[in-house]
mmCIF file as Biopython writes it, N, C-alpha, C and O atoms, coordinates in Angstrom:
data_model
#
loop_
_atom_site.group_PDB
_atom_site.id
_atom_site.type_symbol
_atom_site.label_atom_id
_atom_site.label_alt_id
_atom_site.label_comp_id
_atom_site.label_asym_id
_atom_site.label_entity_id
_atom_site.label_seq_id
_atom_site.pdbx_PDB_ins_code
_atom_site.Cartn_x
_atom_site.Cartn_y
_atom_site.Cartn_z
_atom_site.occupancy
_atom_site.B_iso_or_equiv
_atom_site.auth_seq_id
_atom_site.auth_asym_id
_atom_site.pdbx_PDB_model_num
ATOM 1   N N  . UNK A ? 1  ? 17.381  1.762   -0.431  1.0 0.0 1  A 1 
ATOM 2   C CA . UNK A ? 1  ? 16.236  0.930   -0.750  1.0 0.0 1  A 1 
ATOM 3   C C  . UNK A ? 1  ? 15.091  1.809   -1.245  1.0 0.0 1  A 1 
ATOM 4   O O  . UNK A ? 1  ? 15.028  2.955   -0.798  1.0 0.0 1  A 1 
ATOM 5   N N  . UNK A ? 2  ? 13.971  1.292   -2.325  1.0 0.0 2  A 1 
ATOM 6   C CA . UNK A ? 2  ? 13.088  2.145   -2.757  1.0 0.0 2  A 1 
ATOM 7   C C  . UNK A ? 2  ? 11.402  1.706   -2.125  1.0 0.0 2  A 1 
ATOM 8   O O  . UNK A ? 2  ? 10.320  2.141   -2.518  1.0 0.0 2  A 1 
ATOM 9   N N  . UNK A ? 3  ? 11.667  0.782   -1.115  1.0 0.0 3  A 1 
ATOM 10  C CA . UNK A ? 3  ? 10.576  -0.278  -0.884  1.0 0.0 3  A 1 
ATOM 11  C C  . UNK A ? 3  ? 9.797   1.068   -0.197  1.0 0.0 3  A 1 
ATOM 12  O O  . UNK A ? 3  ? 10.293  2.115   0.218   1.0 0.0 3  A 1 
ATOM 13  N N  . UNK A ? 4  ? 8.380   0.624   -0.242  1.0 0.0 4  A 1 
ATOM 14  C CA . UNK A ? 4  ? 7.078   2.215   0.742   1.0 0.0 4  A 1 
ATOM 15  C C  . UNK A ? 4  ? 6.597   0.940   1.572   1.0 0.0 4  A 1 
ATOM 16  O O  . UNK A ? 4  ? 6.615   -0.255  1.277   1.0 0.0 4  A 1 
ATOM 17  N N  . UNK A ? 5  ? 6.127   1.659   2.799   1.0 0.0 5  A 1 
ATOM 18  C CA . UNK A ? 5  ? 5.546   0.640   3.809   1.0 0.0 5  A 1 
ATOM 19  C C  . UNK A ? 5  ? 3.831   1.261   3.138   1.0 0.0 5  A 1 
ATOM 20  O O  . UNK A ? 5  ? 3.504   2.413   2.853   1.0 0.0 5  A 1 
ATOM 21  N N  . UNK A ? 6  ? 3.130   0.149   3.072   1.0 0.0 6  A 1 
ATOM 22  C CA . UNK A ? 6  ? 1.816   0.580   2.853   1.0 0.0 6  A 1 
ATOM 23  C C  . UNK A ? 6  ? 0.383   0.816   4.277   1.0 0.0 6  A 1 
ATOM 24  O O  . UNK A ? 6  ? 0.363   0.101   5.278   1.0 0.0 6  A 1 
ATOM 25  N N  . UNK A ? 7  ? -0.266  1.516   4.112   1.0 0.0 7  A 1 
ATOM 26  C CA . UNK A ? 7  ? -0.692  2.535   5.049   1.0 0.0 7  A 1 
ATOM 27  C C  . UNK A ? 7  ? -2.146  2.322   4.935   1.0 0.0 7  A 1 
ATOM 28  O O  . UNK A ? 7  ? -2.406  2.420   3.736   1.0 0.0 7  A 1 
ATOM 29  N N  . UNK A ? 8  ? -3.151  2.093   5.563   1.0 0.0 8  A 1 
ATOM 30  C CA . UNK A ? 8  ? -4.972  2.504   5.247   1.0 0.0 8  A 1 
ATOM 31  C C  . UNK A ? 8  ? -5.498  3.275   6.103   1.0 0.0 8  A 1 
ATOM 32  O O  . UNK A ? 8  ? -5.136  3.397   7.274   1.0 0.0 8  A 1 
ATOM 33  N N  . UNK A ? 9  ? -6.469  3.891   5.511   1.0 0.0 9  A 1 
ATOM 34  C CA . UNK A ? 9  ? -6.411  5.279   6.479   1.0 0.0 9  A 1 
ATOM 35  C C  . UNK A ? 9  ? -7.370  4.657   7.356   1.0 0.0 9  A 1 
ATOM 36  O O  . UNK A ? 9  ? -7.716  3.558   6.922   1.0 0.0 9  A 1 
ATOM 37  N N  . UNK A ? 10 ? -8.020  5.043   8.641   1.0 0.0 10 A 1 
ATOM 38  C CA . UNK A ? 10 ? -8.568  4.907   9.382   1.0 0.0 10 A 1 
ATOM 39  C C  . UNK A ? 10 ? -9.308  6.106   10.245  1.0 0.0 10 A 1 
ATOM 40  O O  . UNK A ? 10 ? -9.052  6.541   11.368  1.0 0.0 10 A 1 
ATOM 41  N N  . UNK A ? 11 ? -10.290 6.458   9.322   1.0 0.0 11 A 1 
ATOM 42  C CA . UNK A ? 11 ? -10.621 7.974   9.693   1.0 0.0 11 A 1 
ATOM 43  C C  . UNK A ? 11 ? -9.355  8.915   9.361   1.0 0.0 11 A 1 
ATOM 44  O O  . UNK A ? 11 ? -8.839  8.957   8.244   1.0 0.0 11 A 1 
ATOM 45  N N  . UNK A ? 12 ? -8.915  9.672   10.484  1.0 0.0 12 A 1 
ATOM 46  C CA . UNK A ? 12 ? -7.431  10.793  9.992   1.0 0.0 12 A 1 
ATOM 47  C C  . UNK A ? 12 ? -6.267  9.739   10.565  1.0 0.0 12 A 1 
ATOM 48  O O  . UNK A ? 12 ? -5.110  10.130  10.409  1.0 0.0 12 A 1 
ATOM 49  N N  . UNK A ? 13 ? -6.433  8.591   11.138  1.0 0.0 13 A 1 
ATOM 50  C CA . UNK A ? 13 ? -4.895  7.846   11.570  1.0 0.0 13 A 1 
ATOM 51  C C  . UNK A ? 13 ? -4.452  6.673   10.455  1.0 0.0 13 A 1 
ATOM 52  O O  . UNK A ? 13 ? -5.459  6.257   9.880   1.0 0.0 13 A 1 
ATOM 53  N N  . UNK A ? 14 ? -3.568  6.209   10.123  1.0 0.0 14 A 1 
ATOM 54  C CA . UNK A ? 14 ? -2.891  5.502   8.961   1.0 0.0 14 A 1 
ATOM 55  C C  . UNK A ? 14 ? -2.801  4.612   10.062  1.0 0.0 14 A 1 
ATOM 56  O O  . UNK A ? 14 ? -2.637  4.706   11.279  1.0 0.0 14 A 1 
ATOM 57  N N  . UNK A ? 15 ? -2.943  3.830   9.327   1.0 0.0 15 A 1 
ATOM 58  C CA . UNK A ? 15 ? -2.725  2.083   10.506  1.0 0.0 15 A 1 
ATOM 59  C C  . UNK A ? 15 ? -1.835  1.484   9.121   1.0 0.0 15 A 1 
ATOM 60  O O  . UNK A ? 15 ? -2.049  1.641   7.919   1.0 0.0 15 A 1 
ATOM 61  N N  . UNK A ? 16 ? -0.961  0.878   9.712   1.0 0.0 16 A 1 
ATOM 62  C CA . UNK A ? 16 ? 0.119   -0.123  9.136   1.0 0.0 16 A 1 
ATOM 63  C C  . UNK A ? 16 ? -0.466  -1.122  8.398   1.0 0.0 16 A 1 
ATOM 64  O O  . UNK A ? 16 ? -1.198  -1.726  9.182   1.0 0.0 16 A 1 
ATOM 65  N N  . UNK A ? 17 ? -0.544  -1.686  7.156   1.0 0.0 17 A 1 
ATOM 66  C CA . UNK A ? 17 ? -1.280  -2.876  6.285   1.0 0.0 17 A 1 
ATOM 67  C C  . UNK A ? 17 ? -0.181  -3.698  5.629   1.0 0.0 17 A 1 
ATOM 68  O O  . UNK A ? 17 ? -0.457  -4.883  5.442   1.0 0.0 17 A 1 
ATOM 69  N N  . UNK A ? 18 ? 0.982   -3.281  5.261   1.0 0.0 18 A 1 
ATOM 70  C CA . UNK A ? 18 ? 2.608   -3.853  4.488   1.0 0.0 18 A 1 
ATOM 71  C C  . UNK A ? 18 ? 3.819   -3.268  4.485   1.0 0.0 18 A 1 
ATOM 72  O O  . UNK A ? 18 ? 4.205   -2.132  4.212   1.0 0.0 18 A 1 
ATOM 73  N N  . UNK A ? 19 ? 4.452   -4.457  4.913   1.0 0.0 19 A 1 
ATOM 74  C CA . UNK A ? 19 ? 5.442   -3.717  4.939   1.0 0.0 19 A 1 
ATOM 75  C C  . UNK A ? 19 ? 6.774   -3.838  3.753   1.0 0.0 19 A 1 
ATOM 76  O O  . UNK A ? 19 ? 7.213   -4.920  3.362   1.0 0.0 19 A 1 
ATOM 77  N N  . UNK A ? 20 ? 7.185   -2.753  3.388   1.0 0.0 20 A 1 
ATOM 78  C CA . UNK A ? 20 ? 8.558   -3.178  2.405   1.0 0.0 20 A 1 
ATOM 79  C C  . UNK A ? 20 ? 7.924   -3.367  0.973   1.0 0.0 20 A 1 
ATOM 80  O O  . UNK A ? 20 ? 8.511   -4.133  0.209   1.0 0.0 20 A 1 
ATOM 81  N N  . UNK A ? 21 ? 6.535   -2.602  0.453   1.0 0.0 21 A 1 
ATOM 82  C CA . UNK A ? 21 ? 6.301   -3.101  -0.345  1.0 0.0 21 A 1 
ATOM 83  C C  . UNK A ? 21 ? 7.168   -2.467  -1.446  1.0 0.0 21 A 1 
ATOM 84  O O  . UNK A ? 21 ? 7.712   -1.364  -1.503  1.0 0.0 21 A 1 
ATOM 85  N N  . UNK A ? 22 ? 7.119   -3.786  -2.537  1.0 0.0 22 A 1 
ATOM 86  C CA . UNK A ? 22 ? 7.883   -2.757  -3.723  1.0 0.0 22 A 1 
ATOM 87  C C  . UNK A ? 22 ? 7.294   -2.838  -5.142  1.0 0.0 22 A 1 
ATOM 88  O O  . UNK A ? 22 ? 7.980   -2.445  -6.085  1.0 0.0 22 A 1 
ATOM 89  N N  . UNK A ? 23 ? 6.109   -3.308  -5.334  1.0 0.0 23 A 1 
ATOM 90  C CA . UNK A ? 23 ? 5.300   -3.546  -6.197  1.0 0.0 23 A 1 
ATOM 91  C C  . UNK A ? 23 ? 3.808   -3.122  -5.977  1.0 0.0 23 A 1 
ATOM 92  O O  . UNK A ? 23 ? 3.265   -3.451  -4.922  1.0 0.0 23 A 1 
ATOM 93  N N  . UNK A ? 24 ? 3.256   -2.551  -6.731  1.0 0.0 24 A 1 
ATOM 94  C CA . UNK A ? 24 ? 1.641   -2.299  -6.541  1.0 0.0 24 A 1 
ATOM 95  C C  . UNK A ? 24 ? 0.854   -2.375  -8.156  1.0 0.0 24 A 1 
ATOM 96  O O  . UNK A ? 24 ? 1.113   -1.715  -9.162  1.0 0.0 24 A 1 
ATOM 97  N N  . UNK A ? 25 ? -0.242  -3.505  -7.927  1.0 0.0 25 A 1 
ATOM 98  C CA . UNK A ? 25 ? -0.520  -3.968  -9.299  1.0 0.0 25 A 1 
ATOM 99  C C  . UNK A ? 25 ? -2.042  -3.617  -9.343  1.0 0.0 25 A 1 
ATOM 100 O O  . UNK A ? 25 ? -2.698  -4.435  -8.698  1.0 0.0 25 A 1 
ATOM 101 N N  . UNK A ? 26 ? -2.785  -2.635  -9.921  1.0 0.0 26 A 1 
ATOM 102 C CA . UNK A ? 26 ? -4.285  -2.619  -9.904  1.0 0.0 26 A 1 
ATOM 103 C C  . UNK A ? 26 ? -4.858  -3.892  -10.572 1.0 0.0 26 A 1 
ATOM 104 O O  . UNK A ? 26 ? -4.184  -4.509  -11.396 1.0 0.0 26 A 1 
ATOM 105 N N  . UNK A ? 27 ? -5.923  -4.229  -10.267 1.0 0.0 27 A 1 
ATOM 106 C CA . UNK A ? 27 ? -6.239  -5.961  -10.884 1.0 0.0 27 A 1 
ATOM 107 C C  . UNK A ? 27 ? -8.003  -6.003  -10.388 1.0 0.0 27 A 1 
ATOM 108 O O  . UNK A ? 27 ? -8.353  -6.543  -9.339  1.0 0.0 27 A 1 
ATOM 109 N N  . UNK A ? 28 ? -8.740  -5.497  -11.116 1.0 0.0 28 A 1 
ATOM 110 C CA . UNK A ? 28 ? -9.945  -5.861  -11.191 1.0 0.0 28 A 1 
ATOM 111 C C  . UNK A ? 28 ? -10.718 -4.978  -9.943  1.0 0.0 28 A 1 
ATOM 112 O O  . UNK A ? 28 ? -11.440 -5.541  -9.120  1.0 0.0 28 A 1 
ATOM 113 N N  . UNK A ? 29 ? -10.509 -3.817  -9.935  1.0 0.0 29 A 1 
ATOM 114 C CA . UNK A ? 29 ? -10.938 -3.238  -8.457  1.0 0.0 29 A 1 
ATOM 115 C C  . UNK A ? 29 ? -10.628 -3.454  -7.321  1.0 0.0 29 A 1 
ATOM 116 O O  . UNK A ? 29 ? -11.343 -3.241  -6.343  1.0 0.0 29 A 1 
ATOM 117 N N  . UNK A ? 30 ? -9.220  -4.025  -7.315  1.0 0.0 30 A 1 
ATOM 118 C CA . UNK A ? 30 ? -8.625  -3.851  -5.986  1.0 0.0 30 A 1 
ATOM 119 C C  . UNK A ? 30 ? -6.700  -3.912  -6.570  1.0 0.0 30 A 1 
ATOM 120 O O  . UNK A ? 30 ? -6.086  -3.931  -7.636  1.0 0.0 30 A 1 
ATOM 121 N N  . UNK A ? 31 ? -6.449  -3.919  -5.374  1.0 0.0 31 A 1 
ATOM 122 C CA . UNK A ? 31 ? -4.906  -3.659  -5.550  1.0 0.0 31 A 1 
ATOM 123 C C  . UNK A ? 31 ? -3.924  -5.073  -4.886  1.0 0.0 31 A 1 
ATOM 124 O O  . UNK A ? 31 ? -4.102  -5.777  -3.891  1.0 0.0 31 A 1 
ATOM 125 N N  . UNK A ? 32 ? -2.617  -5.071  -6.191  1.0 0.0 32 A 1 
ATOM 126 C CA . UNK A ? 32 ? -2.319  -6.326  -5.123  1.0 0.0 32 A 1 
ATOM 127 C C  . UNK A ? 32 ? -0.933  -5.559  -5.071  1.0 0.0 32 A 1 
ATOM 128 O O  . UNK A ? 32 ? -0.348  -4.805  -5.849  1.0 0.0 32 A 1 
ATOM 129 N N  . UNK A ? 33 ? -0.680  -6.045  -3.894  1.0 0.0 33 A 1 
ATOM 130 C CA . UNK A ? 33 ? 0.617   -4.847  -3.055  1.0 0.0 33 A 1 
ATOM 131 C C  . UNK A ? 33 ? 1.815   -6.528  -3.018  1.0 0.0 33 A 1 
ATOM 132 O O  . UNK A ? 33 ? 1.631   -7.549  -2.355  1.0 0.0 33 A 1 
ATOM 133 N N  . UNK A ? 34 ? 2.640   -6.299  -3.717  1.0 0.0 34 A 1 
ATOM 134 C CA . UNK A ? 34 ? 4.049   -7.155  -3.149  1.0 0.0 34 A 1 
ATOM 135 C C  . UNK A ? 34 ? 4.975   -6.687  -3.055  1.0 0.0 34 A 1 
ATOM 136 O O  . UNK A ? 34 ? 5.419   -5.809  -3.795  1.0 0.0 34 A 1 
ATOM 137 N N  . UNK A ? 35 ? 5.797   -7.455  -1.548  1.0 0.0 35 A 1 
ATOM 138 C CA . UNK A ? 35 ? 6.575   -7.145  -0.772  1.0 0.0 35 A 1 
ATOM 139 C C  . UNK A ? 35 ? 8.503   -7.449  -1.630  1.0 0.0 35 A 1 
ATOM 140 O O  . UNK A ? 35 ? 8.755   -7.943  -2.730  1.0 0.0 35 A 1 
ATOM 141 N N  . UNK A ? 36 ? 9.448   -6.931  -0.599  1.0 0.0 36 A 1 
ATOM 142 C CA . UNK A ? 36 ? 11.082  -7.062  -0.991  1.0 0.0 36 A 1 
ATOM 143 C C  . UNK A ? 36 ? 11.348  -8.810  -1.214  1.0 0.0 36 A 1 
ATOM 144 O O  . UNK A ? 36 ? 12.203  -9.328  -1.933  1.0 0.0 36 A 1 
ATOM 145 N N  . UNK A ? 37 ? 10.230  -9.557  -0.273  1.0 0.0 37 A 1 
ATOM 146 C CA . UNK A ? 37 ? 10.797  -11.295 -0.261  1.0 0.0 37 A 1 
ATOM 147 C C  . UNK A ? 37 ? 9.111   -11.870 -0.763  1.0 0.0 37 A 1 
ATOM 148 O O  . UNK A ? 37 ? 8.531   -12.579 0.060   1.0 0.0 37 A 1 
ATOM 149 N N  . UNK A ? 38 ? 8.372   -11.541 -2.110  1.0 0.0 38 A 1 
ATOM 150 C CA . UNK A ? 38 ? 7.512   -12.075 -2.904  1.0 0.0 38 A 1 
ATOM 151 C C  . UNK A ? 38 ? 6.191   -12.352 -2.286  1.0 0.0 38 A 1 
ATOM 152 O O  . UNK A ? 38 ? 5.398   -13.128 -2.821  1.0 0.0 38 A 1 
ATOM 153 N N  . UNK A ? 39 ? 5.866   -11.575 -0.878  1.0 0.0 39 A 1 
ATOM 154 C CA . UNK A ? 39 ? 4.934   -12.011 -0.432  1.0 0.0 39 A 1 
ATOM 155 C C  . UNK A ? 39 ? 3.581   -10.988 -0.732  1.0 0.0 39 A 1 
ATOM 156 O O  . UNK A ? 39 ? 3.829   -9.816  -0.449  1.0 0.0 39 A 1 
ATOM 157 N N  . UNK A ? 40 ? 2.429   -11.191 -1.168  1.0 0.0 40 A 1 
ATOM 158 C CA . UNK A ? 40 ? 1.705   -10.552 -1.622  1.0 0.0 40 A 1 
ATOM 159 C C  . UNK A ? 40 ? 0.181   -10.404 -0.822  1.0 0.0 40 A 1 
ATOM 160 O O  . UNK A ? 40 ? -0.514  -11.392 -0.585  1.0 0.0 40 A 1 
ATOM 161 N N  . UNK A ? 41 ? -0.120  -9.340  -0.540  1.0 0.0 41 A 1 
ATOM 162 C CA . UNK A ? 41 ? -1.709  -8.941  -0.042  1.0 0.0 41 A 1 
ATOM 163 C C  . UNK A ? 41 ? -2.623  -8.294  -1.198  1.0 0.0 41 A 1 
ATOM 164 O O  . UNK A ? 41 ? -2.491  -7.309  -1.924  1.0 0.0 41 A 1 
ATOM 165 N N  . UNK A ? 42 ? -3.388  -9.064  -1.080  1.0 0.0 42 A 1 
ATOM 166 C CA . UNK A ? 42 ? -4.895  -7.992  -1.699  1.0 0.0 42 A 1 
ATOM 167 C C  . UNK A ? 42 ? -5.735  -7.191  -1.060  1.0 0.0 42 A 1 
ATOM 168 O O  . UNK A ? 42 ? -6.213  -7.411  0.052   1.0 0.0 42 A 1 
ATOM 169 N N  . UNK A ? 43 ? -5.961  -6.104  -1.851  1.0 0.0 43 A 1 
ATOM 170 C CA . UNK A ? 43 ? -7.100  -5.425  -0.553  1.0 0.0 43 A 1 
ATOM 171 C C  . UNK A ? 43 ? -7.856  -5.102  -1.629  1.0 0.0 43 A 1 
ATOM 172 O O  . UNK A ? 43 ? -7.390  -5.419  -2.723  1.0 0.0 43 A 1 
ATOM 173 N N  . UNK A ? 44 ? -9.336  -4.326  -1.585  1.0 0.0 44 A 1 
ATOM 174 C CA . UNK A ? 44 ? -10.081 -3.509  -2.037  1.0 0.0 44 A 1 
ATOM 175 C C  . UNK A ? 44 ? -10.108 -2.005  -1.921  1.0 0.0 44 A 1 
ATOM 176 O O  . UNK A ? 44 ? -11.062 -1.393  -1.440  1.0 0.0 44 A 1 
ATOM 177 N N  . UNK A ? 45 ? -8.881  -1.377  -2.442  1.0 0.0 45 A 1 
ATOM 178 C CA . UNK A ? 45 ? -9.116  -0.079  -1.931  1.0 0.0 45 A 1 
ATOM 179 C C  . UNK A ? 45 ? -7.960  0.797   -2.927  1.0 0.0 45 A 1 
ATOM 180 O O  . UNK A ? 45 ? -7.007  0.281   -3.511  1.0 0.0 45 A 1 
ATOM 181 N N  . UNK A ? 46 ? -8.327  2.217   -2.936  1.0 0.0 46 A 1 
ATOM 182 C CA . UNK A ? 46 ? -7.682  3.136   -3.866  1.0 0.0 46 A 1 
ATOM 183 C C  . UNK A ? 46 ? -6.226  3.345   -3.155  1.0 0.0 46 A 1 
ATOM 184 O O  . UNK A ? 46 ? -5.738  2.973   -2.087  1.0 0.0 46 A 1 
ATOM 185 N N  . UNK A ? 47 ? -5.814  4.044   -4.153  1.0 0.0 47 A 1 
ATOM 186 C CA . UNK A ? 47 ? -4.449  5.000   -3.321  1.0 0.0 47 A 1 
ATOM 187 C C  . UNK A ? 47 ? -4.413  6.653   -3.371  1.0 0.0 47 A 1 
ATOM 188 O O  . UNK A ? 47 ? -4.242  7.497   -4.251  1.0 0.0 47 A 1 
ATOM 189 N N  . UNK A ? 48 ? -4.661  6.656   -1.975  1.0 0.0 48 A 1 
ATOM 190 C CA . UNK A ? 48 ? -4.843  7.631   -2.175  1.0 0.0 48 A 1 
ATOM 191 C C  . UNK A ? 48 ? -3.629  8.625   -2.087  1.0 0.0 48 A 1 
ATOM 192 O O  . UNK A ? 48 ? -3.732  9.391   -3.045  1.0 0.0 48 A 1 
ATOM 193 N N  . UNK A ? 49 ? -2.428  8.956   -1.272  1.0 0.0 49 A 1 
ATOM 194 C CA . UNK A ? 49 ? -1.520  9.343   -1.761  1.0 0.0 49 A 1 
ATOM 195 C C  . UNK A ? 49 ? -0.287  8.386   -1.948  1.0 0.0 49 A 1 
ATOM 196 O O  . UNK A ? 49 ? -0.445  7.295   -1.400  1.0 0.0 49 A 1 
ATOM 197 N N  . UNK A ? 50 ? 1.159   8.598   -2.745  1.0 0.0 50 A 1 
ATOM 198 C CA . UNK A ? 50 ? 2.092   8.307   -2.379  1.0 0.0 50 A 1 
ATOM 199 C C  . UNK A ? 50 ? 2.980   9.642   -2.014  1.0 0.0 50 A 1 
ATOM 200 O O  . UNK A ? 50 ? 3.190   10.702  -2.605  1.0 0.0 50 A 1 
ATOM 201 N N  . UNK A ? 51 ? 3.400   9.087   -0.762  1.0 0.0 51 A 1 
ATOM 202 C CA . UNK A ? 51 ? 4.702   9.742   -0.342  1.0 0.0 51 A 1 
ATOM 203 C C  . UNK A ? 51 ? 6.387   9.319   -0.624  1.0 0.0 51 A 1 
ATOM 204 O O  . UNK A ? 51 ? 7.278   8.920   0.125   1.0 0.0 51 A 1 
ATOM 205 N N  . UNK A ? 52 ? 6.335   9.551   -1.742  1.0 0.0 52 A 1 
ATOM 206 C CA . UNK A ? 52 ? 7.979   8.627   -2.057  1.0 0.0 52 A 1 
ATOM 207 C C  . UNK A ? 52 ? 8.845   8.941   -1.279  1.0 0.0 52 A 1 
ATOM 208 O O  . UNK A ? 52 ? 9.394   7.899   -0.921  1.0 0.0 52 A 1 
ATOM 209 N N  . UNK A ? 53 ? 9.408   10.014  -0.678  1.0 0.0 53 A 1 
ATOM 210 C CA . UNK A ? 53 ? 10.181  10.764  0.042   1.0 0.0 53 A 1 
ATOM 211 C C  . UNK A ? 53 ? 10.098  9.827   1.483   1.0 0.0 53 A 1 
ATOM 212 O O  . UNK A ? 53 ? 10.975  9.008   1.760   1.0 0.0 53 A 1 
ATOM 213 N N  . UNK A ? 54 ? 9.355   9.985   2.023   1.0 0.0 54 A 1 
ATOM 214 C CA . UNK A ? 54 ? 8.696   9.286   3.336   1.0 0.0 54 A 1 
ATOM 215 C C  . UNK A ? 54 ? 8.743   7.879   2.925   1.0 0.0 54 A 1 
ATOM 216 O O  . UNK A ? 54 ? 8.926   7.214   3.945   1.0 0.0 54 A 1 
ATOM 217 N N  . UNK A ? 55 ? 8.645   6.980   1.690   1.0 0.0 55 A 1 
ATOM 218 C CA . UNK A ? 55 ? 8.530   5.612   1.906   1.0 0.0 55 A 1 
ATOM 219 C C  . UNK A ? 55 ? 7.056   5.260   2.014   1.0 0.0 55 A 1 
ATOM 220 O O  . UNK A ? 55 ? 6.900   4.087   2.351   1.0 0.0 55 A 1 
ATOM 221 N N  . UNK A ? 56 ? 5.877   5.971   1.817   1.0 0.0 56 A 1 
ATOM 222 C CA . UNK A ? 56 ? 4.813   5.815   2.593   1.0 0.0 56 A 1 
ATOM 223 C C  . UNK A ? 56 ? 3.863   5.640   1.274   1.0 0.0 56 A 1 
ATOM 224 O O  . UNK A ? 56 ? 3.957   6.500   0.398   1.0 0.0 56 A 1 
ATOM 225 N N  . UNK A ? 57 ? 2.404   3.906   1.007   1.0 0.0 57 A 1 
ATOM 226 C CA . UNK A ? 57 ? 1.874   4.632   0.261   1.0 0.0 57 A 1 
ATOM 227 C C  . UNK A ? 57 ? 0.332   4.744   0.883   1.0 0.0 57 A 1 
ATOM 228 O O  . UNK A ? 57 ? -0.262  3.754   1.309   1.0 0.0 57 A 1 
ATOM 229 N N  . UNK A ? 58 ? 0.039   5.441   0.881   1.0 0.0 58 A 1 
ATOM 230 C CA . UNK A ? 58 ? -1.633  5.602   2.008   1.0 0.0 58 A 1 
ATOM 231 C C  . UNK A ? 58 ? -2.965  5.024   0.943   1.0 0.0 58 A 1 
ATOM 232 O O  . UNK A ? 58 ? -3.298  5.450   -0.163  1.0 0.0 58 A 1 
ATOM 233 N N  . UNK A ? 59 ? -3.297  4.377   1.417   1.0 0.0 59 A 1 
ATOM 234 C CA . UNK A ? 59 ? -4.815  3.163   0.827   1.0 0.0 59 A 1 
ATOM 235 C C  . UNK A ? 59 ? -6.176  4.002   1.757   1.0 0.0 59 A 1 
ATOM 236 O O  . UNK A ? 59 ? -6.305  4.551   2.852   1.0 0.0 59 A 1 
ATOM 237 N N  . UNK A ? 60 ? -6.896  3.742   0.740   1.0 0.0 60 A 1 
ATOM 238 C CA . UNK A ? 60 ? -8.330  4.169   1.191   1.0 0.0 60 A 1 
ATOM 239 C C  . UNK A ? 60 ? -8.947  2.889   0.964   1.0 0.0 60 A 1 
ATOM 240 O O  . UNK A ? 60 ? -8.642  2.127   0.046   1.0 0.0 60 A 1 
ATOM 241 N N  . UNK A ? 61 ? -9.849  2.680   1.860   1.0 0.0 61 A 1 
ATOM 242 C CA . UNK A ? 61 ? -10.685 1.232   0.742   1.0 0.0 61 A 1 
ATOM 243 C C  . UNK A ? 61 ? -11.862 1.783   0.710   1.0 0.0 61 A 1 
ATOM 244 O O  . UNK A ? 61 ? -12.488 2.561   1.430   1.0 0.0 61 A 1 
ATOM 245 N N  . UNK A ? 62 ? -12.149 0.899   -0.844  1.0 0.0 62 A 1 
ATOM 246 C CA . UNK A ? 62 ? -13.212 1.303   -1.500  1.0 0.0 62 A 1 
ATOM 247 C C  . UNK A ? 62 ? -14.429 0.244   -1.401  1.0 0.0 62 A 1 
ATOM 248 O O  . UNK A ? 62 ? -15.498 0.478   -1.964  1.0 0.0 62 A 1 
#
């Protein structure tokens, strides 16, 4: 599977925000993250890394 669980940082700890995502769409200053079964979140916030290896993509909000 190629799905990244998506991540926001929280000071230095990553707190959990999606899971399985497999889509990430920038759209007007924020990001819309969709999931393996079409379900979609918006947030306001950058990316700040991806970890492909790990599955992981880490969000800052802006």
């Amino acid at each position: 599977m190629c799905e990244a669980n998506a991540y926001i940082l929280n000071g230095d700890q990553e707190e959990l925000f999606f899971e399985k995502v497999d889509r990430v769409i920038p759209e007007d200053g924020q990001l819309i993250l969709e999931n393996i079964f079409g379900h979609k979140k918006m947030i306001k916030a950058e990316i700040k890394e991806l970890a492909l290896v790990d599955h992981k993509i880490i969000l800052k909000r802006s």
